[in-house]
C-alpha positions in Angstrom: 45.3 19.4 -61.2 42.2 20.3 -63.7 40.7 16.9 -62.9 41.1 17.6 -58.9 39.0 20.9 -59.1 36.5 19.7 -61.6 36.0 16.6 -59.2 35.6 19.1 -56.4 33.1 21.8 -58.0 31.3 18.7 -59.0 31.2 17.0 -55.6 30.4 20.8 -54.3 27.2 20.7 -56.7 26.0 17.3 -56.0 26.3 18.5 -52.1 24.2 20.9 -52.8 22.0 19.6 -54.8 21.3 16.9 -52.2 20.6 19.7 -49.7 17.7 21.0 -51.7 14.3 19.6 -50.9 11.7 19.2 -53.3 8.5 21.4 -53.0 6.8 18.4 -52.0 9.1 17.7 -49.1 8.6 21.7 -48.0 4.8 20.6 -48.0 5.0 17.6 -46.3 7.1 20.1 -43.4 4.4 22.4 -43.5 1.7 20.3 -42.9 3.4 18.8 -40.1 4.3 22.0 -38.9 0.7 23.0 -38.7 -0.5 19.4 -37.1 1.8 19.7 -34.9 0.1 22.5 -33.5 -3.4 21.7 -32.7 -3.1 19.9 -28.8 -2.1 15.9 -28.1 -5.3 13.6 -27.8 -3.4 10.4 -28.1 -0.3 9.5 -27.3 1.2 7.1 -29.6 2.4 3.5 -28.3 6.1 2.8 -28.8 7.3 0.4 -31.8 7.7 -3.1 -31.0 10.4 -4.1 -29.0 12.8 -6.3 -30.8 12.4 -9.4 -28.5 8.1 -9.2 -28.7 6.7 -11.6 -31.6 4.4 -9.9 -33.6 2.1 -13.1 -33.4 1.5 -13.1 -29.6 0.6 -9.7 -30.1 -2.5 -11.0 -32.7 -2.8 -13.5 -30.7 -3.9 -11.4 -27.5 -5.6 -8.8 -29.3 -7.8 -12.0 -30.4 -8.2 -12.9 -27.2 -9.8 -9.6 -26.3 -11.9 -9.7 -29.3 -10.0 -6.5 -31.2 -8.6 -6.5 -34.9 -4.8 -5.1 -35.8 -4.0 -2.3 -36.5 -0.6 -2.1 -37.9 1.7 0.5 -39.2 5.4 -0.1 -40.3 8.0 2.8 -41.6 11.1 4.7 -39.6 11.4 8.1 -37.6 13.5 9.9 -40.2 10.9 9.5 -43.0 8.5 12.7 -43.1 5.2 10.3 -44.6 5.8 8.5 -41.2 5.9 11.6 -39.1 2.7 13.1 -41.0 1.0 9.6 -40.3 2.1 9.8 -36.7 0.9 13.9 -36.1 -2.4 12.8 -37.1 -3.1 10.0 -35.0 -1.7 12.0 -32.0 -3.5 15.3 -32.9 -7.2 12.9 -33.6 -7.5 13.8 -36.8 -7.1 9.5 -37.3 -8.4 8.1 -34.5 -8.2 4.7 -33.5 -10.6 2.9 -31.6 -8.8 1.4 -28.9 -12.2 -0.9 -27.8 -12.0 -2.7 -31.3 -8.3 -2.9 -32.3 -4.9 -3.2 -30.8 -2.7 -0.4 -32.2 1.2 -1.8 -33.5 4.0 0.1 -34.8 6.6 -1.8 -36.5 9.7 -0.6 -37.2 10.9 -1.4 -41.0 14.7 -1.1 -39.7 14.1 -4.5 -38.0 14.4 -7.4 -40.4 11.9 -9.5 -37.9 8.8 -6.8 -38.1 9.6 -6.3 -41.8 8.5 -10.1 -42.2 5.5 -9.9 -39.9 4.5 -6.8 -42.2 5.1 -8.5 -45.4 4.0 -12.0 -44.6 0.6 -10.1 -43.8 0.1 -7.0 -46.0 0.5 -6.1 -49.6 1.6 -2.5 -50.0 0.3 -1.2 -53.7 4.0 0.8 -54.0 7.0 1.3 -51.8 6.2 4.9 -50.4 6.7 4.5 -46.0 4.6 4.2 -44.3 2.7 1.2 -44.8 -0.8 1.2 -42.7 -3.3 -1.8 -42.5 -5.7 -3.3 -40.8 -5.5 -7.2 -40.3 -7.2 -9.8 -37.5 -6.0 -11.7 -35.2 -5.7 -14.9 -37.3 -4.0 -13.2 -40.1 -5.1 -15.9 -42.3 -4.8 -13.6 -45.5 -2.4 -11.4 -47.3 -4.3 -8.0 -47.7 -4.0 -4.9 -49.2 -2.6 -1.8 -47.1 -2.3 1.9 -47.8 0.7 3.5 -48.2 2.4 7.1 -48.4 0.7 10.2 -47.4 -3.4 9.5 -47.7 -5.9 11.8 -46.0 -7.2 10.9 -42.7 -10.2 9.6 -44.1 -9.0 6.8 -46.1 -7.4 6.1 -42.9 -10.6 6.1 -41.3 -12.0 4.4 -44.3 -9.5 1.6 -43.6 -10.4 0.7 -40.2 -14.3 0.3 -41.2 -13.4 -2.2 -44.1 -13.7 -5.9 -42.9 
């Protein structure tokens, strides 16, 4: 009967602690939060449907002359979300006359290969944000996490 209650008031505590965020996480709410009040310019296009290959997608964006621009990560992760408020609220804005915006969705075992056959992530923080072109000839480096909006911007003027 001792071991049964110690079980529970431990499974109790680790329920708890699992509720608690870090003050990182608060941040990351916060700054969403504010982002997500300034208005809309851009509306976001929708992840890549499971049946599109990522290569015809190059592939036309090539044809039109436009690079890649490529992000991969998941709705329920709160980098993603922070990435995603500041493309829609302009603070990264994306050229839509020199690249072809995708979002990948690293759920789907398919995308995660297009991402990773392309990109080199320097850790394992979501999302994963890079700028490729059509050819996709080499593996090149990405940014990942929570970077400010001008290494964003910073990204889509290397080469």
């Amino acid at each position: 009967m001792k071991k049964r209650i110690l079980l529970a008031v431990c499974a109790v505590g680790a329920l708890v602690a699992l509720q608690a965020q870090s003050p990182a996480h608060d941040a990351l709410k916060r700054e969403i939060a504010e982002l997500r009040k300034k208005p809309v310019v851009c509306e976001l296009p929708p992840y890549l449907a499971e049946n599109e290959d990522f290569d015809a997608v190059c592939q036309k964006a090539g044809e039109a002359n436009r690079k890649v621009f490529v992000s991969i990560g998941r709705e329920v992760c709160g980098r993603c979300q922070r990435f995603y408020e500041l493309v829609r609220r302009g603070e990264v804005r994306i050229d839509t006359n020199a690249f072809v915006f995708v979002r990948l969705n690293i759920d789907e075992p398919a995308q995660r290969e297009y991402f990773f056959g392309t990109f080199e992530p320097p850790d394992n923080r979501l999302p994963f944000v890079g700028v490729t072109d059509a050819a996709r000839s080499e593996i090149r480096p990405c940014l990942s996490g929570a970077p400010s909006a001008a290494d964003y911007q910073k990204l889509m003027r290397t080469k």
